[in-house]
N, C-alpha and C positions, 0 to 999 in steps of 0.2 A: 401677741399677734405680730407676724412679722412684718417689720417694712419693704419697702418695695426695693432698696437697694440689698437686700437679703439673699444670703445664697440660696434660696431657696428649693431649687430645684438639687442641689446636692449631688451635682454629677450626672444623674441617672434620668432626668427628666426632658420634655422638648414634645412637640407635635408628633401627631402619632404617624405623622408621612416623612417625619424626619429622624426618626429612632431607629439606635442600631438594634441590627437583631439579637438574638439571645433565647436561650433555652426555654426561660420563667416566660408564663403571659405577662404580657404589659397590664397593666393597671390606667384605668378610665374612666376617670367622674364625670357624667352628664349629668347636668341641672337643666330641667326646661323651667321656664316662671312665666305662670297664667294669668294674665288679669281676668277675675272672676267678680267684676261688679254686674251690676244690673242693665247696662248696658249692654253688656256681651246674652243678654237673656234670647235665648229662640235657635234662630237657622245659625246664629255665631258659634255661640260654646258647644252645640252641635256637632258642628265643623270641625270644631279644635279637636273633640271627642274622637268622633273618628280617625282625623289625621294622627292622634299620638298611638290607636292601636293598630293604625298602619306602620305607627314609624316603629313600633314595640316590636313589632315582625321582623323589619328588615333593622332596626340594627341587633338583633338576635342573630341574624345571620351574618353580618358583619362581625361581628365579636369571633364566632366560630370560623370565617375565613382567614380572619388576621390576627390569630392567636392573641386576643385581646381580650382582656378580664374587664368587661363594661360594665360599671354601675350607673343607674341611673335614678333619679332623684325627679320628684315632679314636686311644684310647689306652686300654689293658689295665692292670692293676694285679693284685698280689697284696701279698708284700712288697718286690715292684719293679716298675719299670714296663716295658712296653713299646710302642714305636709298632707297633699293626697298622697306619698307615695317616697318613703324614709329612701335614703339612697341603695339602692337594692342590687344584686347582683342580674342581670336584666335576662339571665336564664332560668331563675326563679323569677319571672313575672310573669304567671297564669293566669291571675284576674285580670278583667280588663278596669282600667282607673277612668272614672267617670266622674268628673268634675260639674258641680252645680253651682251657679249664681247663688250670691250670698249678697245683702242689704248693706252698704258702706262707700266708700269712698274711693276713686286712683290714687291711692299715695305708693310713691318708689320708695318713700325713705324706709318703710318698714322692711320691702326687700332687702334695701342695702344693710341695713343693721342686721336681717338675718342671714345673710352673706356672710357680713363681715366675721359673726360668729363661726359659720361653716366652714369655711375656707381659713382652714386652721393646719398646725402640722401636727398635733395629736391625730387630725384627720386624713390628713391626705399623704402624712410619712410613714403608716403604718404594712408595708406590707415589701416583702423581703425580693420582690422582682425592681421591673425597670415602671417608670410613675412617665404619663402622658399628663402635657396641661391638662388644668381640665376646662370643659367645654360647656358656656353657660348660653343660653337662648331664650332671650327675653320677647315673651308677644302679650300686646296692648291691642285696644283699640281706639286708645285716645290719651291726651296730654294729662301729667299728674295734677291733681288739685290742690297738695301737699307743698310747703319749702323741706324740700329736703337736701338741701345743700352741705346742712354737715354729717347728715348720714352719708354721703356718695362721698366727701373731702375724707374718713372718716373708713371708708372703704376702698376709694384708693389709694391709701398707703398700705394696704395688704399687700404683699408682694405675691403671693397667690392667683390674686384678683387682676394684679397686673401684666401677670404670666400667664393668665385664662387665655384663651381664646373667646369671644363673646359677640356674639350678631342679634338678631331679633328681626322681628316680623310685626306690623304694624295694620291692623286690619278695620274694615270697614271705615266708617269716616275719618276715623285717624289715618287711615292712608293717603290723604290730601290735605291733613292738617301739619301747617308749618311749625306749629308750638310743640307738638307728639313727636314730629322727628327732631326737633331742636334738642327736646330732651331727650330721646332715645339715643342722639348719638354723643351722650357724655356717658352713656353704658357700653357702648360696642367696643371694638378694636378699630375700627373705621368705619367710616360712613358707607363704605360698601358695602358692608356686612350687614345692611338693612334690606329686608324686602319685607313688599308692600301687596299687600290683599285686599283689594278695593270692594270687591266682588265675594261674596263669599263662599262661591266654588273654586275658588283661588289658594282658599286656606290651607286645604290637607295639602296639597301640591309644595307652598311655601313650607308649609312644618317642617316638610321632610326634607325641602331642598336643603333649609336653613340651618338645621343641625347637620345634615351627612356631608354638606359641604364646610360648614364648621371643621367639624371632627378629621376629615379629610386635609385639609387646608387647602381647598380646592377656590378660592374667593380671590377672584387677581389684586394683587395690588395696587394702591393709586398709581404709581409709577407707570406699570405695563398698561394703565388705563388709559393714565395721558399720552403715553408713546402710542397706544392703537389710535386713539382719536387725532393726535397730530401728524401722524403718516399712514394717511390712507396707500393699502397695498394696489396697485395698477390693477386692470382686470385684464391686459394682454401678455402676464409673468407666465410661463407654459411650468406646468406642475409634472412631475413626474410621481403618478401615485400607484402604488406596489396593489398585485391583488389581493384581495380582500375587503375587509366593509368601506364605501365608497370616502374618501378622505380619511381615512386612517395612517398616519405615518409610523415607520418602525421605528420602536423604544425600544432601547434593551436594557427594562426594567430586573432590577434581581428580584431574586422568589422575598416574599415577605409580604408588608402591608402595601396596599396598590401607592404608586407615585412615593415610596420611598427610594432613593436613588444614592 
């Protein structure tokens, strides 16, 4: 297993808004990870239901616009895991995956241990193009019951893991609980990278923001966070805005994956 100061990415790897271009499709592992206790029973894992084969749709076509080889992987939890869905090429994904509540417990550490297995380079160096992080999306609806402290110690020295990309979505009462995002964000890449589904017509809307802005690297940094909140822009700056869709400014993006530059 590799450590985190590990070459691991070999050259050819990086966000897939940051890769050069090149012939080969790029290669891209999506992992989404479901909390499937008894709690999520009814209008929740409903929700989740719908939102992934909404999200099945559009990143199909995402794959197909940005010459990208997406695999994508779904994976259930309670106090164990299981694959609804081996990492698959997401153009052979005809069925739809339908996730049911199973009798157990929140525990993360069984995630991480079966992470830490996944996120391996027998796994992720196998294939002769250019390799994207890959892009993991963690959604709960509540704080672990579990120590799993040295599964996640344990899984952060992957260097895989630490080259993810990783957000989640945090739903129904865990989206106001302080202990579920405590813990949730020793999983993300930042604390930004959390959104929250209080509501649970909120869900599919988060699924999909959560990963396609993942994958994208579409998620501001803390930096540009605190630069917008500490300099508010005047509201008498006169805008010169070109025609077309109202606020749109010209980019002059090259042909490839959108916001690669």
């Amino acid at each position: 297993m590799p450590e985190t100061g590990d070459n691991v990415f070999d050259g050819s790897w990086g966000p897939v808004g940051q890769m050069p271009g090149g012939s080969t499709y790029k290669r891209l592992l999506v992992l989404l990870i479901v909390d499937s206790t008894k709690t999520m029973e009814g209008e929740a894992i409903s929700q989740v239901n719908y939102g992934l084969q909404e999200l099945v749709s559009e990143l199909k076509e995402y794959a197909s616009q940005n010459m990208v080889n997406l695999e994508l992987g779904i994976l259930s939890f309670t106090n164990s895991i299981r694959w609804e869905l081996e990492p698959t090429d997401v153009q052979q994904c005809y069925d739809v995956v339908h996730i049911n509540v199973r009798p157990g417990l929140t525990q993360y550490g069984v995630v991480y241990h079966e992470l830490n297995k996944m996120l391996s380079k027998e796994r992720l160096l196998n294939h002769p193009g250019k390799q994207a992080a890959p892009v993991l999306v963690f959604m709960t609806d509540g704080a672990p019951t579990d120590d799993y402290a040295q599964d996640l110690q344990q899984l952060q020295k992957n260097g895989y893991f630490a080259l993810a990309s990783r957000s989640a979505v945090i739903m129904g009462e865990g989206a106001s609980d302080p202990k579920a995002h405590a813990a949730v964000e020793k999983f993300v890449s930042s604390p930004n990278m959390i959104l929250t589904a209080g509501n649970y017509t909120e869900i599919i809307n988060s699924i999909k923001l959560a990963t396609l802005h993942t994958i994208r690297n579409e998620f501001p940094d803390e930096e540009t966070e605190r630069r917008e909140e500490d300099t508010p822009l005047p509201d008498d700056i006169p805008v010169d805005i070109p025609d077309g869709i109202p606020g749109e400014l010209p980019v002059d993006i090259p042909g490839g994956i959108p916001g690669e530059l």
